[in-house]
N, C-alpha and C positions, 0 to 999 in steps of 0.2 A: 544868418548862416555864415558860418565864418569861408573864408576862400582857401581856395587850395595853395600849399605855400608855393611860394617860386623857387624852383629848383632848375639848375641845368639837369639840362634831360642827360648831359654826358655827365655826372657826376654819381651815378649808381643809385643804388638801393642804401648805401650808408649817408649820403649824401641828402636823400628823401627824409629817412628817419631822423637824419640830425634836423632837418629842414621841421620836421612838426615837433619833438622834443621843444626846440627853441621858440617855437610858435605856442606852445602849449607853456615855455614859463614865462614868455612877456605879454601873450595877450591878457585883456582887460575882461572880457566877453566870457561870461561864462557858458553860452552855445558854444561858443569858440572851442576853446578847453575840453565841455562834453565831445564834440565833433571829432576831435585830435587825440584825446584817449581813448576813443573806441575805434581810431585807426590802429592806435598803437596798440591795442590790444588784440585786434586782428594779426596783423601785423605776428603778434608772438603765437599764433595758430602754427606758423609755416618754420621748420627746424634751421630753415637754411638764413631764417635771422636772429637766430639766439646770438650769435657770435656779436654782430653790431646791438642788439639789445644791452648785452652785457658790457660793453663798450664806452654806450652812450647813458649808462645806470637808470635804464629804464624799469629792470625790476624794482630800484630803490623809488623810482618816481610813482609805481602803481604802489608800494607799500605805502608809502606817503598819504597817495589819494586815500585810501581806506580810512581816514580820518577824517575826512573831508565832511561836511554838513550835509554837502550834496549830494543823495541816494542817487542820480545819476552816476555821477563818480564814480563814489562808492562800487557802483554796478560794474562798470568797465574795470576800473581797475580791480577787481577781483575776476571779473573773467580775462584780464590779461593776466594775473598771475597762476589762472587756473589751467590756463593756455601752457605757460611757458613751465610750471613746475614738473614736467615730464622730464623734462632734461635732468640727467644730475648736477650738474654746474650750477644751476639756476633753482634746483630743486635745495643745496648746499647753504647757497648764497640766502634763501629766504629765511632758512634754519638758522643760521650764523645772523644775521642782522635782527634776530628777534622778530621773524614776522607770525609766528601762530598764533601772539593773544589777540593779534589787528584781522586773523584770519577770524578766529573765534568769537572775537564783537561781531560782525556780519551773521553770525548764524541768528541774529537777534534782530537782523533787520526788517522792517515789514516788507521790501519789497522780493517776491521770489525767486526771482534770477539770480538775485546777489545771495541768498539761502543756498540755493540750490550749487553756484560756482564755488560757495565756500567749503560747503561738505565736501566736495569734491575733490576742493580743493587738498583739503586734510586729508581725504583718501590719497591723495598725488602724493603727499607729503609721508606719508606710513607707509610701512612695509608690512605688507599682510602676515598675521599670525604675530608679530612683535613688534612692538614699537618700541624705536631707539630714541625718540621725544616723548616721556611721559603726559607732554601737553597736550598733544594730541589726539591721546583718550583716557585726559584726564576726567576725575568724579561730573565734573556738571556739563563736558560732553557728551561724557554717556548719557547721562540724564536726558540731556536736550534730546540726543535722537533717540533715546525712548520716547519721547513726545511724538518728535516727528514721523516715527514708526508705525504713530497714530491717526496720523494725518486722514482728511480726506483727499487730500490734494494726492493722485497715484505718483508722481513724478516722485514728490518728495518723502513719501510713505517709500518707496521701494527704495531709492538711494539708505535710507536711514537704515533700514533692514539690510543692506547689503554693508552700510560701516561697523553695523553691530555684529553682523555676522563673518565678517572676514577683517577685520581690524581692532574687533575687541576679544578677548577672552572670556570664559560664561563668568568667572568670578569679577570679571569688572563689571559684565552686563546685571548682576547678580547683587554687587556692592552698591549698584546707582540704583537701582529699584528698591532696596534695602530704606534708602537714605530717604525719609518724609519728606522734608521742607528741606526743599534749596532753590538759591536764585534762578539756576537755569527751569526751573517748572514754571516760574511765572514768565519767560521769555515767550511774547505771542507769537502766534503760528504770519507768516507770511503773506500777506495777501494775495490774491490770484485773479490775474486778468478776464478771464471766463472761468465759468462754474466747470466743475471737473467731472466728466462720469467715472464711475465707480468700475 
């Protein structure tokens, strides 16, 4: 378990966050790293640290991790950017840096949490009724949460009918059901910690 970094206690809340940033790029440890990006991604829950987030380019450092091999990772740093895409600044910023296809890999992930922050995450990033990123319900998203639509899993069944219904148009819902075969139908459903009831 990695330690808590050492910070003066008088050097604020920008002080702390620099303090695990740089603990999170020199350590070796990959507890370590999990530990500190799921600080950081709490962290971007609370609006009054967007300003040092965006500072210390920690949206760039969760984009990054979305690469990562590490479904931990992976995990965190999609709920930190699920977290912080509320803001417009930070919501701009993900836009501009290319982050919806590193969003849209994660809907493919087997672990649920990182499923579930990513839709979401896309939801955060749309503007209900039109989307000004065609990427973000483009042909084999829709598809995918037609899948997901399907789900047993209630969490991820109802988010998916809520993107489809408030972030897609019938003719997009309508063009992805059309289309047989595409990649995103073979994309598997998510695994799930406990059996879900219905």
């Amino acid at each position: 378990m990695a330690q808590k970094p050492k910070v003066d206690p008088h050097v604020g809340r920008l002080g702390y966050l620099q303090a695990l940033v740089t603990e999170f790029q020199e350590t070796e440890s990959q507890d370590a790293k999990e530990q500190v990006l799921a600080n950081l991604a709490n962290f971007a829950y609370d609006p009054s640290n967007y300003q040092y987030l965006r500072q210390l380019q920690v949206v760039d450092l969760f984009l990054d991790s979305l690469s990562e091999e590490n479904e931990t990772l992976v995990e965190f740093a999609i709920g930190g950017l699920c977290n912080l895409c509320s803001d417009r600044a930070n919501k701009d910023h993900i836009l501009q840096a290319g982050g919806i296809p590193l969003i849209t890999n994660c809907l493919s992930s087997p672990n649920e949490e990182t499923v579930l922050s990513a839709v979401t995450t896309l939801m955060y990033l749309s503007s209900p009724g039109a989307s000004s990123h065609h990427e973000l319900t483009s042909t084999p998203v829709v598809q995918c949460m037609l899948r997901f639509s399907l789900s047993a899993n209630t969490r991820l069944r109802n988010l998916a009918q809520i993107f489809l219904e408030d972030y897609c148009s019938p003719s997009q819902v309508a063009e992805a059901r059309s289309w047989q075969a595409h990649s995103a139908m073979g994309i598997p459903l998510p695994r799930t910690e406990t059996p879900q009831q219905p």
